[in-house]
C-alpha positions as CSV (number, residue, x, y, z in Angstrom):
1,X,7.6,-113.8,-118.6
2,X,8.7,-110.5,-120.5
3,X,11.7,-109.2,-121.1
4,X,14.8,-108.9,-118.9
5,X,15.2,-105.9,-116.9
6,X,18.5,-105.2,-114.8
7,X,17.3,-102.2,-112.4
8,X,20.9,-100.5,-111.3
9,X,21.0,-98.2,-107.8
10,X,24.6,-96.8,-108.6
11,X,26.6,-96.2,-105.7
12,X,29.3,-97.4,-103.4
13,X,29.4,-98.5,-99.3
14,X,31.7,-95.9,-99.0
15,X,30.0,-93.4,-101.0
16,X,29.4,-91.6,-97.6
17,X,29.6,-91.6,-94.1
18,X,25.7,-92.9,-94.0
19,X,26.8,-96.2,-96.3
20,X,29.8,-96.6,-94.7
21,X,28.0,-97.2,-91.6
22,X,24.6,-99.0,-93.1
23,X,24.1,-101.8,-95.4
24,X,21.9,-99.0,-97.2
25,X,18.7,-100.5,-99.4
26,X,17.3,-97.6,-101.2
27,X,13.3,-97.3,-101.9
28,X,13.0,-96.2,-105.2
29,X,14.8,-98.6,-107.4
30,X,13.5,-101.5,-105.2
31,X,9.8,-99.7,-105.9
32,X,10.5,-99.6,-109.5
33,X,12.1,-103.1,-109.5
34,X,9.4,-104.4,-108.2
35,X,6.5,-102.7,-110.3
36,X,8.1,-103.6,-113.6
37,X,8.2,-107.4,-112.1
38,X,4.4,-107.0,-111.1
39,X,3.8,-105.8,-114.9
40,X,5.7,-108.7,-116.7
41,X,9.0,-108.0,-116.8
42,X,12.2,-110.5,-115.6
43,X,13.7,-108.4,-113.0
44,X,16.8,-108.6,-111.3
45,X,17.7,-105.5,-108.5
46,X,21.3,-104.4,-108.1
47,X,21.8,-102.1,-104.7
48,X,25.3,-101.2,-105.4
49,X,25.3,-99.4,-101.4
50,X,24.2,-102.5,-100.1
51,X,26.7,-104.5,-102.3
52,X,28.7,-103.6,-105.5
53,X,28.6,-107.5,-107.2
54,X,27.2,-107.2,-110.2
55,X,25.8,-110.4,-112.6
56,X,27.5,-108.7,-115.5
57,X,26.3,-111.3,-117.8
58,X,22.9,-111.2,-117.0
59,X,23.2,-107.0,-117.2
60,X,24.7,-107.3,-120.2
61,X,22.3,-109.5,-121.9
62,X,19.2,-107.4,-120.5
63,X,16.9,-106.2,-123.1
64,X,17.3,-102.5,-120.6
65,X,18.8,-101.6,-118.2
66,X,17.2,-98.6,-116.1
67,X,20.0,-96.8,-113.5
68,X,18.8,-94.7,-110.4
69,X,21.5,-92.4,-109.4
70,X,22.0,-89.7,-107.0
71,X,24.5,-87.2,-108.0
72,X,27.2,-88.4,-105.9
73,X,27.5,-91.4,-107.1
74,X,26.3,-90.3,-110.7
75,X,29.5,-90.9,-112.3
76,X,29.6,-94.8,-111.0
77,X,26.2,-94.9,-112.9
78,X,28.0,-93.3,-116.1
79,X,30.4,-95.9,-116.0
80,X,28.4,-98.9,-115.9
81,X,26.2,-97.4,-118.9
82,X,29.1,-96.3,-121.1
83,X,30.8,-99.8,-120.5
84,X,27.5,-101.3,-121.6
85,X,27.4,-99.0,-124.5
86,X,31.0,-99.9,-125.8
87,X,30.3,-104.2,-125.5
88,X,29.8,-105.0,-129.1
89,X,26.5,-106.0,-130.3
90,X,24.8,-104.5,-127.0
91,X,21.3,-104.0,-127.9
92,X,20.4,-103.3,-124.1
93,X,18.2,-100.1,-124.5
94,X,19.9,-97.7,-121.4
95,X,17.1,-95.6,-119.1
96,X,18.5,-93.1,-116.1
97,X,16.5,-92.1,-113.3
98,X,16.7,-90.7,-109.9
99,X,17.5,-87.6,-108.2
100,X,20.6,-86.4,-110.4
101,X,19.4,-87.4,-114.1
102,X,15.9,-85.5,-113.1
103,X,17.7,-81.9,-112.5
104,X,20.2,-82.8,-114.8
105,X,19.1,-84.6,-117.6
106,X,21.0,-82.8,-120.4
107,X,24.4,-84.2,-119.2
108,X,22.7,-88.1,-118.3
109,X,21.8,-87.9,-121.9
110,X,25.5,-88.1,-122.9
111,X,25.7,-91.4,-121.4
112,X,22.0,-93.2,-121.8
113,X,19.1,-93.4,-124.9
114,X,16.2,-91.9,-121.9
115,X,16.1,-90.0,-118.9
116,X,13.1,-90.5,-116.6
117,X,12.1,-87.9,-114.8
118,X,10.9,-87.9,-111.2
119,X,8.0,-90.3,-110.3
120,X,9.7,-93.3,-112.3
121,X,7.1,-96.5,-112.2
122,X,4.9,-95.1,-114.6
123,X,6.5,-93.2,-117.3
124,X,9.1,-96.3,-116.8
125,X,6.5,-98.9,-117.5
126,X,5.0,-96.7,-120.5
127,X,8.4,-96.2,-122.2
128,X,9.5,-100.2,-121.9
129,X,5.9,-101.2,-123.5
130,X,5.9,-98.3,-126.1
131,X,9.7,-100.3,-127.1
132,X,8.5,-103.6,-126.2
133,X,6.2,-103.3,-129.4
134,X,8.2,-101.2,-131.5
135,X,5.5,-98.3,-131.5
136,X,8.4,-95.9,-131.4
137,X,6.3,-92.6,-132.5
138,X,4.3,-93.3,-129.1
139,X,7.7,-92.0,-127.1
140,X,7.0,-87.8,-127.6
141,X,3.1,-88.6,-126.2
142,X,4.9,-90.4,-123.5
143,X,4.9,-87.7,-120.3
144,X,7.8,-87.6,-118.1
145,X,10.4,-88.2,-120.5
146,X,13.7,-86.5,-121.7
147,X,15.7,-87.8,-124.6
148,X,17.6,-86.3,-128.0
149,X,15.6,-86.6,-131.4
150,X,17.2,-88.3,-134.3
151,X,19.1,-84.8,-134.7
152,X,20.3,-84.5,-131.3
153,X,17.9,-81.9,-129.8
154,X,16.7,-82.0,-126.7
155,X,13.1,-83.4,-126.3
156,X,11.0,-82.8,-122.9
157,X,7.8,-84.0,-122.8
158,X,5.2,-82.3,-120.3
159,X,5.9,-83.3,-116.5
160,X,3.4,-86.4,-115.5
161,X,1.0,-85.9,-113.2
162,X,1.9,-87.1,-109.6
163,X,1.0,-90.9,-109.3
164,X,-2.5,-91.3,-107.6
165,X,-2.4,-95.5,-107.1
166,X,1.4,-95.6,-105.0
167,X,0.4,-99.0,-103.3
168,X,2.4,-101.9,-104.4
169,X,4.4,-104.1,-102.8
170,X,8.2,-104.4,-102.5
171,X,9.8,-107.6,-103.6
172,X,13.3,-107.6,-101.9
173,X,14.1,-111.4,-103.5
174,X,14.9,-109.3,-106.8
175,X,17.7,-108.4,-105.0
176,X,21.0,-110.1,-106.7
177,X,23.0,-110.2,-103.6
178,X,22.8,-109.0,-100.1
179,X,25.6,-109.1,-98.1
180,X,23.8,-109.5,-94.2
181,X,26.2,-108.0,-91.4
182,X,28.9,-111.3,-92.1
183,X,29.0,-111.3,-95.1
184,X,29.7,-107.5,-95.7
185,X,32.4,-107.8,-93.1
186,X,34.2,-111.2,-94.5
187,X,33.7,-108.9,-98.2
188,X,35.2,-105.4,-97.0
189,X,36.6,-105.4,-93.7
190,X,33.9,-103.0,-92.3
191,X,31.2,-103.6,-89.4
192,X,27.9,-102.3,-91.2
193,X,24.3,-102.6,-90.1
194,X,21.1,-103.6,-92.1
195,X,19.1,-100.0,-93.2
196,X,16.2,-100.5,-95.5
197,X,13.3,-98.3,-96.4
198,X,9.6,-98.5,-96.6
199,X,7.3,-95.6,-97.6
200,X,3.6,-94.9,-96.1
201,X,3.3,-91.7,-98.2
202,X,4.5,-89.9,-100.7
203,X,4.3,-86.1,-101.6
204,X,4.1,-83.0,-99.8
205,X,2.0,-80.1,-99.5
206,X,4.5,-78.0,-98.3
207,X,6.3,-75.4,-101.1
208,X,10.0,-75.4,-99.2
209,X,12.3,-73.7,-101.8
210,X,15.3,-75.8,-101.0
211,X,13.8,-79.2,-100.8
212,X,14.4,-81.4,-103.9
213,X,12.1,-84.1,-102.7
214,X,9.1,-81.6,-103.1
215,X,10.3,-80.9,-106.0
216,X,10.3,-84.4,-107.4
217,X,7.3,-86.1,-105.9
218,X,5.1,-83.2,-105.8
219,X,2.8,-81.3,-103.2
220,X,-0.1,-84.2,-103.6
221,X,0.1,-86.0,-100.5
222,X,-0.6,-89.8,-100.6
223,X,-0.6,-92.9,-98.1
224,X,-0.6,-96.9,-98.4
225,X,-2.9,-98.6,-96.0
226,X,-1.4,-99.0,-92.4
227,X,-1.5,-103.1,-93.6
228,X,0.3,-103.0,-96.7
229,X,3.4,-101.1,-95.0
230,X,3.2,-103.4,-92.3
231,X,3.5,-106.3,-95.0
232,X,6.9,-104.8,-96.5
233,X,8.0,-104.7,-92.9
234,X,7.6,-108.2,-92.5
235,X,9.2,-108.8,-96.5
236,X,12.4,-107.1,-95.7
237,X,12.5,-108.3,-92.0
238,X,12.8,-111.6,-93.8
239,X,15.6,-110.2,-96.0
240,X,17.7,-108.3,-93.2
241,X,17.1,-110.2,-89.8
242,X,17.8,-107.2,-88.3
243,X,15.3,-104.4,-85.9
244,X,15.9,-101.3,-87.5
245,X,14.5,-99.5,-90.4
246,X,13.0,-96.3,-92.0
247,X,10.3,-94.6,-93.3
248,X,11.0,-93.2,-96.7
249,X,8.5,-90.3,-96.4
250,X,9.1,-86.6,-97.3
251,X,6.9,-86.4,-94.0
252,X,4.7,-88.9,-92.2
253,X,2.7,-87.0,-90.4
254,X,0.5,-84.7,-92.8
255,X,-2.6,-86.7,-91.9
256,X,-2.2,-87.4,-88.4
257,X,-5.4,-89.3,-88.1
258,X,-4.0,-91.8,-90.4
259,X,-0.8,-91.7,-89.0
260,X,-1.6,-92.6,-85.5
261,X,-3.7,-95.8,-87.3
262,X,-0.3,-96.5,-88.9
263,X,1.3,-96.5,-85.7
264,X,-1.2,-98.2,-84.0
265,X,-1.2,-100.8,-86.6
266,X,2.2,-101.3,-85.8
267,X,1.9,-101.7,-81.8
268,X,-0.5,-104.5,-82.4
269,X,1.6,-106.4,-85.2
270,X,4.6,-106.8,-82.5
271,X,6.7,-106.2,-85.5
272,X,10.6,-107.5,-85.8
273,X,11.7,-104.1,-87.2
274,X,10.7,-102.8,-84.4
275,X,12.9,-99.7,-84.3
276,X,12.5,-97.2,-86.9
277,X,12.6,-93.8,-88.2
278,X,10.7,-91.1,-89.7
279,X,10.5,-87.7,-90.7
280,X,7.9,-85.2,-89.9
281,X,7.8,-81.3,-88.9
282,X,8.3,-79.4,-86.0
283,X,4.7,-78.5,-85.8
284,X,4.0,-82.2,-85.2
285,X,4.7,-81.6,-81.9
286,X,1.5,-79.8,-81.1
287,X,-0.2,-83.4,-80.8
288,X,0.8,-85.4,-77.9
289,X,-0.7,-88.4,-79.1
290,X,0.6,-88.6,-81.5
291,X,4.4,-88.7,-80.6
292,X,3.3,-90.9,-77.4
293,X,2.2,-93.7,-80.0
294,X,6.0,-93.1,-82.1
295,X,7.2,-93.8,-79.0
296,X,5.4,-96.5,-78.2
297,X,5.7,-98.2,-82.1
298,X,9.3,-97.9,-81.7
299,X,9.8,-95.0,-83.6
300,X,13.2,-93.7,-82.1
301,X,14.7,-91.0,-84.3
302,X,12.6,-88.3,-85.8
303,X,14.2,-86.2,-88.3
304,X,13.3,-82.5,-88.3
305,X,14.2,-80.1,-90.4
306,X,14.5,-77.0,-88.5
307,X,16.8,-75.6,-91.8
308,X,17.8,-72.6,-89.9
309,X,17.6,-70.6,-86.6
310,X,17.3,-66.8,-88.6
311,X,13.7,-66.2,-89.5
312,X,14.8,-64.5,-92.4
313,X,16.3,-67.4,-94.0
314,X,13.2,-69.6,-93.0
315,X,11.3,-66.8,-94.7
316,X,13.4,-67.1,-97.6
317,X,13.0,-71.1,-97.8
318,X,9.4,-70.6,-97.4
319,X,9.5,-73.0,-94.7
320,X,6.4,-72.0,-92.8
321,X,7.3,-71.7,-89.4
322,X,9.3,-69.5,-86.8
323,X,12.4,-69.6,-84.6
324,X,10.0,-69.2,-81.6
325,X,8.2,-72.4,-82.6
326,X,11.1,-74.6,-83.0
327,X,11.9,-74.0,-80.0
328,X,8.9,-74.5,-78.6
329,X,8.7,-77.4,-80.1
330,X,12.2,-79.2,-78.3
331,X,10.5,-77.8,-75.0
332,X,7.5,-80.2,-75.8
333,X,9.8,-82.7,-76.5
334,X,11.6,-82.5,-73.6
335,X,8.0,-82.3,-71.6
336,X,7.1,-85.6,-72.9
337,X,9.5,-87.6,-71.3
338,X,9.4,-90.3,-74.2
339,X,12.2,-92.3,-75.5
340,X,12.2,-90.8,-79.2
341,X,14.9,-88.8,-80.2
342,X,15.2,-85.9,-82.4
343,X,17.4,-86.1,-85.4
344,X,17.8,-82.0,-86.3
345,X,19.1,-81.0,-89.9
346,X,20.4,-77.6,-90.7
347,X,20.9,-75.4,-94.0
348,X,23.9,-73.6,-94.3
349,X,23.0,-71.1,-96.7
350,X,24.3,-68.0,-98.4
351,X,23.5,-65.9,-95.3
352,X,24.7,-62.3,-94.5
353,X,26.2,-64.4,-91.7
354,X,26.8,-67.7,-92.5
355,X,29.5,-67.9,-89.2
356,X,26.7,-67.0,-87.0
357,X,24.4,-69.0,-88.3
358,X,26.8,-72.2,-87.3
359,X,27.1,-70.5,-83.6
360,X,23.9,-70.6,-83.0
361,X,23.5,-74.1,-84.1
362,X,26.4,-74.7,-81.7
363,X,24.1,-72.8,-79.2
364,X,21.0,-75.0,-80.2
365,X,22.9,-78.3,-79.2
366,X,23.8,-77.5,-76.1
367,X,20.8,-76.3,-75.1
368,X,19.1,-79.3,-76.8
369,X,21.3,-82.2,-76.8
370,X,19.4,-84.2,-74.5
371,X,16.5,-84.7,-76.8
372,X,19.0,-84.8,-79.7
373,X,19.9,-88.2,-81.2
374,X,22.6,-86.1,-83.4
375,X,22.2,-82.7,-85.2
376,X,23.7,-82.4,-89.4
377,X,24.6,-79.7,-91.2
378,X,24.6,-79.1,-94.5
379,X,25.2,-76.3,-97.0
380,X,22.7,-75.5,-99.4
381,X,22.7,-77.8,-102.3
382,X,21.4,-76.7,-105.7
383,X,22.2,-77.6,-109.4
384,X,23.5,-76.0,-112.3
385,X,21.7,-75.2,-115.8
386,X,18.5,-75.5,-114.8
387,X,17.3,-72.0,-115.7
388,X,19.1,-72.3,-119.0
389,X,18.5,-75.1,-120.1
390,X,14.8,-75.7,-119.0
391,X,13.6,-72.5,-117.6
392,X,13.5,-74.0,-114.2
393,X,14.4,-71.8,-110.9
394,X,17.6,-71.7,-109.2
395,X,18.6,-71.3,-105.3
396,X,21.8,-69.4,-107.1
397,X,23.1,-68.9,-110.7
398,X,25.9,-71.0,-112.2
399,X,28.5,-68.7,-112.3
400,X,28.0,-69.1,-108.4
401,X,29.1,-72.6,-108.8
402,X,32.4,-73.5,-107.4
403,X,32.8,-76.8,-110.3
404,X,30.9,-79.7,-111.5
405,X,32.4,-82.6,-110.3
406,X,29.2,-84.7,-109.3
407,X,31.6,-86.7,-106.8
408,X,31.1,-83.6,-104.5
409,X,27.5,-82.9,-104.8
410,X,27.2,-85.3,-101.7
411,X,25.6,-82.9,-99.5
412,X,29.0,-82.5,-97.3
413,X,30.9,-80.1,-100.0
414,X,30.4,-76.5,-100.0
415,X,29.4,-76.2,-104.0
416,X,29.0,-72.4,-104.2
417,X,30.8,-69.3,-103.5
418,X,29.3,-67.1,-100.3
419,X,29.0,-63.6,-100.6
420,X,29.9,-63.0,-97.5
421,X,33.0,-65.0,-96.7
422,X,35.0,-66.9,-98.4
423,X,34.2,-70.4,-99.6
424,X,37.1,-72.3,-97.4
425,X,36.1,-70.5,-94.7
426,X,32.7,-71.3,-94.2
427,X,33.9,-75.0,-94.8
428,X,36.3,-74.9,-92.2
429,X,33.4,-73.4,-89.8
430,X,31.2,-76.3,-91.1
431,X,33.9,-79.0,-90.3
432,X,34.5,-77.3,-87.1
433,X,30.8,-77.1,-85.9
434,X,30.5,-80.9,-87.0
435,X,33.0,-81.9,-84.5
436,X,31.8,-79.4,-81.6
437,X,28.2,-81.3,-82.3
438,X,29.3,-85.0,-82.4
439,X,31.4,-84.4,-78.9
440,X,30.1,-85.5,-75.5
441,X,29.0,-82.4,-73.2
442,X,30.2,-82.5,-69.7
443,X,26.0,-83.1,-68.6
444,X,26.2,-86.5,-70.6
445,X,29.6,-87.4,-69.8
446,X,28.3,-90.6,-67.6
447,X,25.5,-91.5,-70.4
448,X,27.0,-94.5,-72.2
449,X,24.0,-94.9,-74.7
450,X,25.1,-91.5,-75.9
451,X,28.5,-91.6,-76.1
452,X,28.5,-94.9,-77.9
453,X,25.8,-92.7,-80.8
454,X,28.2,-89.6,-80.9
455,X,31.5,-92.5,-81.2
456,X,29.6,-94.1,-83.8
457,X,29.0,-91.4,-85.9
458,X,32.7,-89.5,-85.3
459,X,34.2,-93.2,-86.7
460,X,31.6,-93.4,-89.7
461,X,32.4,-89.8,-90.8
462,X,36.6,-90.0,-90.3
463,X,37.0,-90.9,-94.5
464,X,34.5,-87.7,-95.0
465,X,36.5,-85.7,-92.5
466,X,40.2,-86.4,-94.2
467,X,38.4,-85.9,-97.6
468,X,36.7,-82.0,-96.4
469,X,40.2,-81.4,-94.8
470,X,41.7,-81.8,-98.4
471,X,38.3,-80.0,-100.1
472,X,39.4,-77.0,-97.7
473,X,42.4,-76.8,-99.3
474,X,41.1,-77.1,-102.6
475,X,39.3,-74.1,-102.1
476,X,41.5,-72.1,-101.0
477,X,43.1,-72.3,-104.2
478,X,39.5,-72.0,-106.0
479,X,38.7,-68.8,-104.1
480,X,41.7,-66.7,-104.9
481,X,40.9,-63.7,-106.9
482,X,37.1,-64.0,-106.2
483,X,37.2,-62.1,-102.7
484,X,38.3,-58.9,-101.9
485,X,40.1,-58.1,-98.8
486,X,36.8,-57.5,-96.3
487,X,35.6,-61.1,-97.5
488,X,32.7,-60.5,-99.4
489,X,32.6,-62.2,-102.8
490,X,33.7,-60.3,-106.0
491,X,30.5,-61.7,-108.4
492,X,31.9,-59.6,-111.7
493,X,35.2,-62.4,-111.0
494,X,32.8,-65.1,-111.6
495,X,31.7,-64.2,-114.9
496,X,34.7,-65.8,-117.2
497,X,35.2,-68.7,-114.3
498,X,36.0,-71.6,-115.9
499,X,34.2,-75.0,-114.0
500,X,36.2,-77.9,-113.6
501,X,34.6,-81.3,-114.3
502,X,36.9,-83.4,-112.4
503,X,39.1,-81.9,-109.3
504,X,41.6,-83.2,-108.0
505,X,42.4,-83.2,-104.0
């Protein structure tokens, strides 16, 4: 075999309210993992949301280690590099990649030697073998890369082309430890269910402003054969002896054709992950078929993203579609009569009326909630420096930003100042309209299925709620200065706005 390879997923069960209530096994570091093994390499996987033990010795004596981190968690994955770093006579050669180092590679690069930037297997595979033989003037030809020079500038090499061959299979035995349901209890206390991920595509054609997942995978949209996903099923079935499970797909339903073959696939298999979910778009809906046969393969949450009920935002996000035909499209829903349940995500974004915005999402779940399995809200998420340091386009500028402490770039966090009201504010609405959304309407009041979900997911989210509680505050001390008395942000304040790397709350 080749040379050892510890492949690092940084993050914490209690990162959020989704890995506090899952024994979370991310995709991409298992589908690196797992190429790099298939190409040669000693492998060993650590899912740090699944379980935090670590083999230190064997990570310590890896000839690399390569760590996928979301931003979140990005400072856990700082950590583990820089204590690396610091262990005398550590040759380990130290790669990021992920989500966070890919829109922010200058500040990854103060912790690691390369940043790999968004499809990883490749350009991971090219930079290990270009080391592996010590043909070191290779790396600038090498595309996908960022990394400082012997003088400490900045290098980029061109973006990679978008991976045409994406079907290999996963090998969950690189795992280092899993947990199961037990053993996660009898290690923290906490009652958390298996949740891992397979992928039938990857890509999508769609140009959506805000999504990052675009962004990173590209518009070219490409599929596995219906057997091969079928196949990782059955793998991490053997690893999770548990039903439930997702699809890690930006959306699975571009080529419906081969999506109903999928699906179909999946009926005859009689598979033990039986219940799964997916994302797709509204516009999905159009095709009975197609949602009879999710129904039917056990597909039982459905993740749209409806973004936003003011056409001039979905305008603004380039998101293709109308207010009219979303709701069209929870009519159809409702019409089919079919056990699948609709999992709607909302951007809360720097609106002329952000308030209203969250009233009508109020609106949307009562009318809706039915055919809801829950609704989540966001604010709009972005990330600092891009334009200046690469050029790249920004949802707002960076005197916008509120700070840069990565442990609040969870998705949760209001990061930005609004124009239009002020920053605690629209947090406080946020927390509110969570709450309104996760409660029990008087029409459901005798629908125990239901009221166990919306218990659930109140019990999983009381850490995040006692942390935004304390955020709110923070803000309140953040914002002062920056609005004037009508509530509309004061951007000439912003301008000399110092951005704190670390708050404290």
């Amino acid at each position: 075999m080749g040379k050892v390879v510890s492949v690092i997923e940084a993050g914490h069960p209690s990162a959020d309210g989704l890995a506090s209530l899952f024994i979370l096994l991310g995709y991409g570091a298992l589908s690196l993992s797992s190429y790099l093994h298939q190409h040669g390499y000693r492998v060993k996987y650590f899912p740090m949301f699944t379980s935090t033990k670590l083999d230190w010795d064997y990570i310590e004596s890896s000839d690399y280690v390569l760590i996928s981190t979301m931003t979140h968690v990005a400072k856990i994955g700082y950590r583990i590099a820089d204590r690396i770093r610091s262990r005398k006579g550590s040759k380990a050669v130290i790669v990021f990649g992920g989500v966070h180092p890919t829109v922010l590679p200058e500040d990854t690069l103060d912790h690691c030697d390369y940043v790999v930037m968004n499809e990883g297997e490749e350009t991971a595979l090219e930079l290990l073998q270009a080391l592996d033989s010590g043909t070191l003037d290779k790396i600038p030809s090498i595309e996908g890369l960022t990394y400082r020079d012997d003088s400490g500038r900045y290098v980029y090499t061109p973006r990679r082309a978008q991976m045409t061959q994406v079907d290999f299979p996963l090998e969950p035995e690189l795992i280092h430890h899993w947990p199961g349901v037990a053993g996660n209890f009898l290690r923290t206390g906490k009652l958390r269910f298996p949740f891992p991920v397979v992928q039938f595509s990857r890509g999508c054609p769609f140009g959506c402003t805000f999504c990052l997942g675009m962004r990173q995978l590209g518009k070219l949209y490409r599929t596995r054969p219906a057997q091969a996903v079928i196949d990782d099923l059955g793998r991490l079935h053997g690893l999770t002896r548990f039903p439930y499970g997702m699809f890690h797909d930006n959306d699975i339903a571009i080529r419906k054709a081969e999506t109903k073959d999928l699906l179909r696939s999946m009926i005859r298999a009689k598979l033990k992950i039986r219940l799964m979910s997916a994302f797709t778009r509204i516009d999905s809906t159009k095709d009975e078929e197609l949602w009879r046969l999710f129904d039917e393969a056990g597909v039982r949450n459905v993740f749209f993203g409806v973004e936003s009920l003011y056409q001039s935002k979905l305008d603004e996000y380039h998101k293709g579609t109308t207010v009219r035909a979303i709701h069209e499209a929870m009519q159809r829903i409702r019409s089919f009569k079919i056990r699948t349940k609709i999992v709607a995500s909302f951007i809360v974004g720097d609106s002329e009326d952000p308030i209203k915005e969250l009233a009508l999402i109020r609106e949307f779940f009562e009318t809706y909630h039915e055919e809801l399995q829950r609704v989540v809200i966001q604010p709009l998420m972005e990330y600092p420096t891009q334009t200046k340091m690469r050029g790249q386009h920004q949802l707002y500028p960076d005197e916008q930003f509120i700070h840069h402490d990565w442990d609040y770039f969870a998705g949760d966090f209001l990061v930005f100042y609004p124009r239009a009201v002020p920053a605690s504010v629209l947090q406080q609405e946020i927390l509110k309209t969570f709450r309104f959304i996760h409660g029990v309407p008087r029409k459901s009041r005798w629908n125990t299925d239901y009221q166990l979900t919306q218990g659930v997911i109140r019990y999983s989210h009381r850490d995040k709620d006692r942390r935004l509680r304390r955020y709110i505050d923070y803000l309140r001390q953040a914002e002062k200065g920056k609005y004037d008395c009508a509530g509309r942000l004061i951007t000439e304040r912003l301008v000399a706005d110092q951005k704190a790397k670390n708050i404290s709350i």
